[in-house]
VEXSE-48405 format. One record per residue (C-alpha): residue number from 1; y, z, x. Coordinates in nm, 2 decimals. Example, Ala and Ser with C-alpha at 12.3 -4.5 7.8 and 13.67 -1.06 7.14 Angstrom:
BEGIN
ATOM/kekol/c2/c3/c1
ATOM/1/-0.45/0.78/1.23 .
ATOM/2/-0.11/0.71/1.37 .
// end
This chain:
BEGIN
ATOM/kekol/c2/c3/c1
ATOM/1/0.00/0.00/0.00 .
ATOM/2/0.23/0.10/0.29 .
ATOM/3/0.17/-0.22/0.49 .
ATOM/4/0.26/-0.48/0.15 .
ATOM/5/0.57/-0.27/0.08 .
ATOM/6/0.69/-0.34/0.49 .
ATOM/7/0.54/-0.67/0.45 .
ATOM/8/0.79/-0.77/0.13 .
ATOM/9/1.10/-0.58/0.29 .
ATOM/10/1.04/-0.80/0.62 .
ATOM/11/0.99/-1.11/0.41 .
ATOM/12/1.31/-1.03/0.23 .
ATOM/13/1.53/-0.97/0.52 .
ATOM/14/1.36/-1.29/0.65 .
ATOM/15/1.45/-1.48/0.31 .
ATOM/16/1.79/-1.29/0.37 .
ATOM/17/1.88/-1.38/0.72 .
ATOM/18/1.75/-1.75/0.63 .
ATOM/19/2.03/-1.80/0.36 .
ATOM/20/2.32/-1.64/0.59 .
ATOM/21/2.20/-1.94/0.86 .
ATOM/22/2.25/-2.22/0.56 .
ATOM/23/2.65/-2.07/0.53 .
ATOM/24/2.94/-2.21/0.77 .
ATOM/25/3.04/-1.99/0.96 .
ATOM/26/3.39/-1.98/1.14 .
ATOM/27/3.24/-2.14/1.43 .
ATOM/28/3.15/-2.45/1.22 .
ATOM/29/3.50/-2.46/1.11 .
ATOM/30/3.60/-2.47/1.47 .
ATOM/31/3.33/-2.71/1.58 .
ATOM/32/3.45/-2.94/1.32 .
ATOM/33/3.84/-2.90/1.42 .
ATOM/34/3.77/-2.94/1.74 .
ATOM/35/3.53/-3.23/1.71 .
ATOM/36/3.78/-3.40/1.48 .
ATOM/37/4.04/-3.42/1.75 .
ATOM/38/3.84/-3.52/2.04 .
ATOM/39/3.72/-3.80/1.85 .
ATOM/40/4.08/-3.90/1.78 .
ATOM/41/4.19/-3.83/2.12 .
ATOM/42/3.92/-4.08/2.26 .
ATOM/43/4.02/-4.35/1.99 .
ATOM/44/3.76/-4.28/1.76 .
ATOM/45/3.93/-4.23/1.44 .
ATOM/46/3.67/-4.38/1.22 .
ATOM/47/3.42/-4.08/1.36 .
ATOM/48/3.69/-3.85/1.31 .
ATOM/49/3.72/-3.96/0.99 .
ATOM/50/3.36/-3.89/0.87 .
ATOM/51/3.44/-3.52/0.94 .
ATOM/52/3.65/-3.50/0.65 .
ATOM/53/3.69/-3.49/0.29 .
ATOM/54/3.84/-3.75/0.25 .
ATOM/55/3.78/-4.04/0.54 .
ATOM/56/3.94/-4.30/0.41 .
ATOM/57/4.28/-4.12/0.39 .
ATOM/58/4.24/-3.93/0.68 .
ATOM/59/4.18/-4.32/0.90 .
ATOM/60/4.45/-4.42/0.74 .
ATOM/61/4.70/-4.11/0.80 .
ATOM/62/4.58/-4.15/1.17 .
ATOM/63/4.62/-4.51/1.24 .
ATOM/64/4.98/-4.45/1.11 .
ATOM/65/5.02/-4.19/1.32 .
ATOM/66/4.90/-4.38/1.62 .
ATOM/67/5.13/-4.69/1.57 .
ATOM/68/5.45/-4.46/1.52 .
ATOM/69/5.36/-4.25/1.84 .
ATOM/70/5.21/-4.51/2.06 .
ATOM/71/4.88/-4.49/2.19 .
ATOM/72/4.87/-4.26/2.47 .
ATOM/73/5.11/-4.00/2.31 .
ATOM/74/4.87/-3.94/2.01 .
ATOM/75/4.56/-3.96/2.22 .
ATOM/76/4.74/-3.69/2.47 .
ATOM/77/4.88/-3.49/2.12 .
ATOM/78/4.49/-3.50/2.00 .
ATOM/79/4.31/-3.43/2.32 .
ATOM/80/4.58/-3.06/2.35 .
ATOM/81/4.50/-3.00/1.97 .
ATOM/82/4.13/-3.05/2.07 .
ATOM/83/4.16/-2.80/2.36 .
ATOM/84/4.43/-2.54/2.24 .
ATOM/85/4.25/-2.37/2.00 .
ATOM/86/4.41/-2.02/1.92 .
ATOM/87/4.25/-1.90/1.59 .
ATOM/88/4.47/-1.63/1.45 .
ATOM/89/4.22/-1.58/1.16 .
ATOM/90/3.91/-1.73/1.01 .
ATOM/91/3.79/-1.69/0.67 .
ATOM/92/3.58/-1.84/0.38 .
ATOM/93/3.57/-1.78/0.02 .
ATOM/94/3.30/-1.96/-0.20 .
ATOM/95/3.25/-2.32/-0.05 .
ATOM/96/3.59/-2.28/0.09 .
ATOM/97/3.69/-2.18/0.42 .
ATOM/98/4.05/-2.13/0.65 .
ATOM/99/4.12/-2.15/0.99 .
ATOM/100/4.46/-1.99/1.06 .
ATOM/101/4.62/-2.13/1.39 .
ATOM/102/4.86/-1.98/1.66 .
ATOM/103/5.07/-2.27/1.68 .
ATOM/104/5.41/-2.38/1.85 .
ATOM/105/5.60/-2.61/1.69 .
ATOM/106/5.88/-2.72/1.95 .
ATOM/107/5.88/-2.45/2.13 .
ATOM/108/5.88/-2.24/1.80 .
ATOM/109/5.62/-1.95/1.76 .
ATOM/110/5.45/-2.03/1.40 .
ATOM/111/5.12/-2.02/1.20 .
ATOM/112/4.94/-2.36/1.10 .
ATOM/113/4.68/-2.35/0.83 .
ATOM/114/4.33/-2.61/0.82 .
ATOM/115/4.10/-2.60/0.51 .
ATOM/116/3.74/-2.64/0.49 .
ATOM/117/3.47/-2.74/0.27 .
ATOM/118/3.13/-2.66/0.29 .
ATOM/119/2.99/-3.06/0.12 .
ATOM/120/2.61/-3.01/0.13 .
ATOM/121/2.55/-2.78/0.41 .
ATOM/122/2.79/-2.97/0.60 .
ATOM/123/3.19/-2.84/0.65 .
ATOM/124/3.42/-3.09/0.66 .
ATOM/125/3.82/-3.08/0.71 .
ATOM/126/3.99/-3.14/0.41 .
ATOM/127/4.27/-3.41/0.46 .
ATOM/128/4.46/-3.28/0.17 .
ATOM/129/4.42/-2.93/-0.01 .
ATOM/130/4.34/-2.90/-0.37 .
ATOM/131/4.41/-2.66/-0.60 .
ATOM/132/4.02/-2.58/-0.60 .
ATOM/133/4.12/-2.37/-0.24 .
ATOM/134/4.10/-2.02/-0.36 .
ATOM/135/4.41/-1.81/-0.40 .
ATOM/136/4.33/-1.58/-0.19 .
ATOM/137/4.28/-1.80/0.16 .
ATOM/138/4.66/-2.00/0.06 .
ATOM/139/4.75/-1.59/0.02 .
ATOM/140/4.60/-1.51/0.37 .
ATOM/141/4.80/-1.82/0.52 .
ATOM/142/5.09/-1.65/0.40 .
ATOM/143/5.08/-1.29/0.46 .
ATOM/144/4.98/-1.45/0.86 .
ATOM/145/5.31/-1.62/0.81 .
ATOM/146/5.51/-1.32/0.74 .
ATOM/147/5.51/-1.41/0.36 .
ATOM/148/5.30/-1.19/0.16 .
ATOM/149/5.47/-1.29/-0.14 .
ATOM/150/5.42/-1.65/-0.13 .
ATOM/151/5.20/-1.85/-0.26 .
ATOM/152/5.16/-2.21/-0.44 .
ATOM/153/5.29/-2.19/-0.78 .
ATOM/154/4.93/-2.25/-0.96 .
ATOM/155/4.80/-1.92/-0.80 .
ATOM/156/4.87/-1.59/-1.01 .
// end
């Protein structure tokens, strides 16, 4: 009797600690951040792309950017995203996640906000944020910001 009631607790903590490995994790957000930009540093935007919600847009946002900047200013502005990583915070909610960034803006401390989705055991970057981001992770981005109080107007 002993040995079936150890045997279903260890199955369960192996059925539990099974589950936990199908979730992203903050290092998947980061993986995919990083990866994103190292693709686009090396001229891959179409593989960059793929990491995100919404490819099509993001190719096209990138190209954009690529022909206003020049080549080799948005390979060199990718490849220091790509390597500058300073997570200030890192948090999911649901099949949501947030990766809160150090960032400096011209010289100008201030905190710069990704979104994740988990699509099929798989996160991806989302190219634009919907109002399917909990309120809570937009909340988090602010409070980081120094705004507690703010917070997009369809969030109560």
């Amino acid at each position: 009797m002993r040995h079936s009631i150890l045997f279903v607790a260890g199955l369960a903590g192996l059925l539990a600690s099974c589950g936990s490995e199908a979730l992203a994790t903050s290092d998947d957000m980061q993986t995919v951040y990083v990866s994103v930009r190292e693709n686009a540093a090396q001229g891959k935007i179409a593989e960059a792309a793929q990491l995100t919600d919404d490819p099509a847009t993001f190719e096209r946002q990138m190209t954009d950017a690529q022909a206003q900047m020049g080549d080799a200013a948005f390979k060199a502005l990718m490849a220091e995203a790509a390597s500058d990583l300073d997570v200030h915070e890192a948090a999911r909610s649901g099949a949501y996640g947030i990766l809160i960034l150090n960032a400096d803006f011209n010289g100008r401390s201030a905190k710069a906000a990704t979104f994740f989705v988990d699509s099929g055991g798989q996160m991806l970057e989302m190219v634009r944020p919907t109002g399917d981001v909990p309120c809570e992770l937009y909340s988090m981005f602010y409070a980081a910001k120094g705004e507690p109080d703010a917070r997009p107007s369809d969030c109560s």
